[in-house]
C-alpha positions as CSV (number, residue, x, y, z in Angstrom):
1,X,-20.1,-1.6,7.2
2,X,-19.6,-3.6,10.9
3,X,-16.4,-3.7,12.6
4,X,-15.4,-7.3,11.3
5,X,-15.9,-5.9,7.4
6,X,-14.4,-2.7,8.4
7,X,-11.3,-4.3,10.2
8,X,-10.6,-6.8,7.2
9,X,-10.5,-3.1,5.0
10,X,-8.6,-2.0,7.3
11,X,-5.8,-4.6,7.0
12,X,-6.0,-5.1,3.4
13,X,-5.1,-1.1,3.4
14,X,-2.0,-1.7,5.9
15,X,-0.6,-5.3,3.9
16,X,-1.0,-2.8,0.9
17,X,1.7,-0.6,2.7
18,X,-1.5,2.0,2.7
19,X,-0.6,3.6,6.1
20,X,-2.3,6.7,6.1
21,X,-6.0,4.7,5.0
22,X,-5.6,1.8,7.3
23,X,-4.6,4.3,10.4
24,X,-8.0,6.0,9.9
25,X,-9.9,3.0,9.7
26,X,-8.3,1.4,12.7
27,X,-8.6,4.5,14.4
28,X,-12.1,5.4,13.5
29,X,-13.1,1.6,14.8
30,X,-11.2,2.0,18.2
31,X,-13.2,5.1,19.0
32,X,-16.4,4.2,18.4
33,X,-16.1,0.9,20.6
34,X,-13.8,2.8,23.1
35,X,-16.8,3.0,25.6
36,X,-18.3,-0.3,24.9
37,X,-15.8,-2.9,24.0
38,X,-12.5,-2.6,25.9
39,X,-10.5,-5.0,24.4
40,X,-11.3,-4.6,20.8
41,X,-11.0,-1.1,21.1
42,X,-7.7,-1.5,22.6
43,X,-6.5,-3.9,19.9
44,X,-7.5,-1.4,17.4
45,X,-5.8,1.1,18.7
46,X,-2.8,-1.2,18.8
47,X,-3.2,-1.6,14.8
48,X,-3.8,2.1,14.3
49,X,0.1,2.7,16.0
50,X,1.5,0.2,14.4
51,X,0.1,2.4,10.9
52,X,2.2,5.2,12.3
53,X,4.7,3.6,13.3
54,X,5.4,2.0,9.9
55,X,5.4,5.8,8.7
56,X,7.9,6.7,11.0
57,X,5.4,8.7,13.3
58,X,5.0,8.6,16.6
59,X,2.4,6.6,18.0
60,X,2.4,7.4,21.7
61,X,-1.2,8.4,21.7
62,X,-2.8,5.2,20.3
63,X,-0.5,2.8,22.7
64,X,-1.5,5.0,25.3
65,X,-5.0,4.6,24.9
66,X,-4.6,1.2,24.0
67,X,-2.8,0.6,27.5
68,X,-5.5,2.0,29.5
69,X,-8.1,0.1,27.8
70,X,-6.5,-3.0,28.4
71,X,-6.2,-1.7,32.2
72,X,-9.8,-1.0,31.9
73,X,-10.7,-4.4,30.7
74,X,-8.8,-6.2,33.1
75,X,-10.4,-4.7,36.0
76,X,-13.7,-5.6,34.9
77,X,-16.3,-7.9,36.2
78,X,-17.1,-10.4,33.4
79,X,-13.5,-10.2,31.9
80,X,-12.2,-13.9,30.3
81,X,-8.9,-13.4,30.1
82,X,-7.2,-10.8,32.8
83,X,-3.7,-12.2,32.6
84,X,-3.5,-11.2,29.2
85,X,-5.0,-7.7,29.0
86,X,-2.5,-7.1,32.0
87,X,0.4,-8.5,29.7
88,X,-0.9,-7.0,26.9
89,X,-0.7,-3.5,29.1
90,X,2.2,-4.0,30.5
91,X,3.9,-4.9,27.1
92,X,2.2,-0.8,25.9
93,X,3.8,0.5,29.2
94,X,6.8,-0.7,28.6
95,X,6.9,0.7,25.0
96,X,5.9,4.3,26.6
97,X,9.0,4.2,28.6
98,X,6.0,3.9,31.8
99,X,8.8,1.3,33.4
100,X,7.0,1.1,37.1
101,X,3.9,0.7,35.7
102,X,4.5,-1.8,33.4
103,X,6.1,-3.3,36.2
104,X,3.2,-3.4,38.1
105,X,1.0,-5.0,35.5
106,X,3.3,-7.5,35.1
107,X,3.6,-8.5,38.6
108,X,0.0,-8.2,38.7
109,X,-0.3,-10.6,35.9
110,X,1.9,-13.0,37.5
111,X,-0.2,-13.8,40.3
112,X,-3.3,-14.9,38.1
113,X,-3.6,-18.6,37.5
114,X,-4.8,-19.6,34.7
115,X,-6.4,-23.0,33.4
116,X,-3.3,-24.7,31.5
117,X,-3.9,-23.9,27.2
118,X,-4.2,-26.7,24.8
119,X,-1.3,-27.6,22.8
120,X,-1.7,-27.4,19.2
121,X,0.0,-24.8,17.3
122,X,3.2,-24.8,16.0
123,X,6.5,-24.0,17.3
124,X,9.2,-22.4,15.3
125,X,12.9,-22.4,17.0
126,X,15.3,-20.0,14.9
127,X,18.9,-20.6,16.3
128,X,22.6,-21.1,15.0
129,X,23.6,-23.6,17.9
130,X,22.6,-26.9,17.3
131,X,22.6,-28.2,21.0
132,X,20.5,-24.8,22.3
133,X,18.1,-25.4,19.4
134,X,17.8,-29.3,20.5
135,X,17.5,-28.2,24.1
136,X,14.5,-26.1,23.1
137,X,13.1,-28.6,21.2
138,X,13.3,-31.4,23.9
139,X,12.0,-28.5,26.4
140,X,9.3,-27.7,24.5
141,X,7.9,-31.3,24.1
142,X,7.6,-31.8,27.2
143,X,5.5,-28.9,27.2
144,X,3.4,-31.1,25.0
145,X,4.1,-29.2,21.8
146,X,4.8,-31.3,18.7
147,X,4.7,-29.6,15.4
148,X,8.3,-28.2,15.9
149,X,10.4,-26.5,13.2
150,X,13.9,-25.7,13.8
151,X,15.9,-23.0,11.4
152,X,19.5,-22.1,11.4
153,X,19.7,-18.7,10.6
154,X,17.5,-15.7,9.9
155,X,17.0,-15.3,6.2
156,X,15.5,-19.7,6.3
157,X,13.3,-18.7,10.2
158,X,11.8,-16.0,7.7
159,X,11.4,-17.9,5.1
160,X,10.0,-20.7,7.0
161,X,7.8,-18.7,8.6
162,X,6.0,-17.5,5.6
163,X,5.0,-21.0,4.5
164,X,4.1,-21.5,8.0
165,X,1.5,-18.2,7.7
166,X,0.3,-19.3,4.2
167,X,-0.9,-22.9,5.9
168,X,-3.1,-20.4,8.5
169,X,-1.3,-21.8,11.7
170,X,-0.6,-19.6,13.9
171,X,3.5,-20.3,15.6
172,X,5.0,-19.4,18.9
173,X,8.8,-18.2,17.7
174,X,11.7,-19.0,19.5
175,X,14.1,-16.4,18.1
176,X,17.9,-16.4,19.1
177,X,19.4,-12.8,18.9
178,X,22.9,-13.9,17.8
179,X,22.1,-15.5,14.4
180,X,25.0,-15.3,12.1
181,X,23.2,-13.1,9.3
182,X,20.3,-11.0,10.9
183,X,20.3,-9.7,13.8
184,X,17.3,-10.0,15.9
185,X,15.3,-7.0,15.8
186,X,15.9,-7.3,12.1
187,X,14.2,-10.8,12.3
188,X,11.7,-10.0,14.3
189,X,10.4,-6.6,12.5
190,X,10.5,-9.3,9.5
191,X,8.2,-11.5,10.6
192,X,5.9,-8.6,12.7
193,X,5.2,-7.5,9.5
194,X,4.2,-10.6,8.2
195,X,2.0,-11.6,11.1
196,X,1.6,-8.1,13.3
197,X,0.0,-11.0,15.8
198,X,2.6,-13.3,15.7
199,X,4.3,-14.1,19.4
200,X,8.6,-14.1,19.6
201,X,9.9,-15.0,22.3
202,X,13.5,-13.9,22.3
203,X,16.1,-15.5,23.6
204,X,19.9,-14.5,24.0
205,X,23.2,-14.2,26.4
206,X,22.8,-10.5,26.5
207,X,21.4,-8.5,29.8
208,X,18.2,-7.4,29.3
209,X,19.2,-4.2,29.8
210,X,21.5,-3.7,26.8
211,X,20.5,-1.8,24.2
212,X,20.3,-4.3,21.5
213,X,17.8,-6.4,23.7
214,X,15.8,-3.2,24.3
215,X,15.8,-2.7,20.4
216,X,15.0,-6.2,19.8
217,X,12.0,-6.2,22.5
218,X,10.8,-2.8,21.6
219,X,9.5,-4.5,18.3
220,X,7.0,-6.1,19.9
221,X,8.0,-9.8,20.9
222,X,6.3,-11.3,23.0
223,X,8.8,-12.4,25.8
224,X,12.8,-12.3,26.8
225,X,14.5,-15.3,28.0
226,X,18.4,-15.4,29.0
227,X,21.0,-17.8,28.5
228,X,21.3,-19.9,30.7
229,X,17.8,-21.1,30.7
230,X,15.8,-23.8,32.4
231,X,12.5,-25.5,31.6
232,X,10.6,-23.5,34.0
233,X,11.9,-20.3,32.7
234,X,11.0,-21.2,28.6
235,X,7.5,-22.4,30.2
236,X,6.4,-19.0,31.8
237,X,7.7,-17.1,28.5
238,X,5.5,-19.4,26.6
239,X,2.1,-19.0,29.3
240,X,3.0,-15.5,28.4
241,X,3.1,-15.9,24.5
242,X,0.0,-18.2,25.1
243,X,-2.1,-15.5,27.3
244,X,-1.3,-12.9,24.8
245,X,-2.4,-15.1,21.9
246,X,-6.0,-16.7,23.5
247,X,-6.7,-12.4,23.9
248,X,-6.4,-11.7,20.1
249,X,-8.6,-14.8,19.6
């Protein structure tokens, strides 16, 4: 069976809620491409934690190898995309509670340039206020994005989401953590398991050090911005969601 056939298994097994089958698959995959294909291994890696984790195990040892293969890769010669592999790292560290080194592949992502991303996927803005959620949507726009959706509360951004999914485009989120019925880990888990590739990009009043932000994050969004915002601020949380998407491509 080749890795594309084996990885498909593999996901039908963890949408199937089929944890323990899926971990092994994912984790048999990573390994044998651990000394030949950096990223995929990492990525597989990736899945095989998120099996554990949605057993309730710990999954230190696959983000851990996941991070250092993404280290791996972005030190290489020939490597596309080194802004996201460092995000993508940093994003592991940061889940290991390794804060100066995520840190440090963040910073180091931040100095990378990258040519600009072509606009054409969706973006979906979950928010109770209507002037923050038209202030996104005017922000984003003239980021060049068009196909904009705009959702009041948590159960419709969900809901909305799904019928984005089942149409095979792939959405950057704009999630607000306030919404009057969910709160936004809750949201976020949601649609994570829906689309464990999916990019959030949260967005709230709350320091980023509170604990509810660190819940929310430590699902795995993408991103954090804070309120107040400005255009430049939305933009690099989006290259962000952007870099990490183009690396799963």
């Amino acid at each position: 069976m080749d890795t594309k056939t084996s990885c498909e298994v593999a996901l039908t097994h963890l949408k199937n809620k089929q944890f323990i089958t899926a971990h092994n698959l994912f984790l048999n995959q990573a390994e044998s491409l651990k000394k030949t294909e950096f990223l995929k291994s990492a990525l597989l890696y990736m899945l095989a934690g998120e099996c554990k984790q949605r057993q309730g195990k710990d999954s230190e040892n696959e983000i851990k190898e996941a991070s250092d293969l993404f280290l791996k890769y972005s030190n290489g010669k020939n490597s596309t995309n080194v802004k996201g592999a460092l995000l993508c790292a940093s994003k592991c560290l940061l889940s290991l509670g390794e804060f100066d080194k995520a840190k440090d592949a963040y910073q180091k992502a931040k100095t990378i340039i990258q040519t600009s991303v072509q606009v054409t996927r969706p973006v979906v803005i979950i928010d109770d206020s209507k002037a923050i959620a038209m202030k996104l949507k005017t922000y984003v726009q003239k980021l060049g994005y068009s196909d904009i959706s705009i959702f009041e509360n948590g159960k419709d951004g969900v809901k909305g989401c799904k019928k984005i999914f089942s149409e095979n485009k792939e959405p950057v989120v704009l999630l607000d953590m306030g919404l009057p019925d969910l709160e936004g880990d809750v949201v976020a888990t949601k649609l994570l398991k829906e689309k464990i590739s999916l990019q959030i990009i949260v967005i709230t009043a709350d320091e980023k050090t509170t604990s509810r932000v660190n819940k929310t994050i430590s699902t795995g969004v993408s991103a954090f911005i804070q309120k107040p915002f400005t255009l430049d601020e939305l933009k690099k949380a989006i290259d962000i969601a952007e870099s990490e998407y183009s690396l799963l491509q």
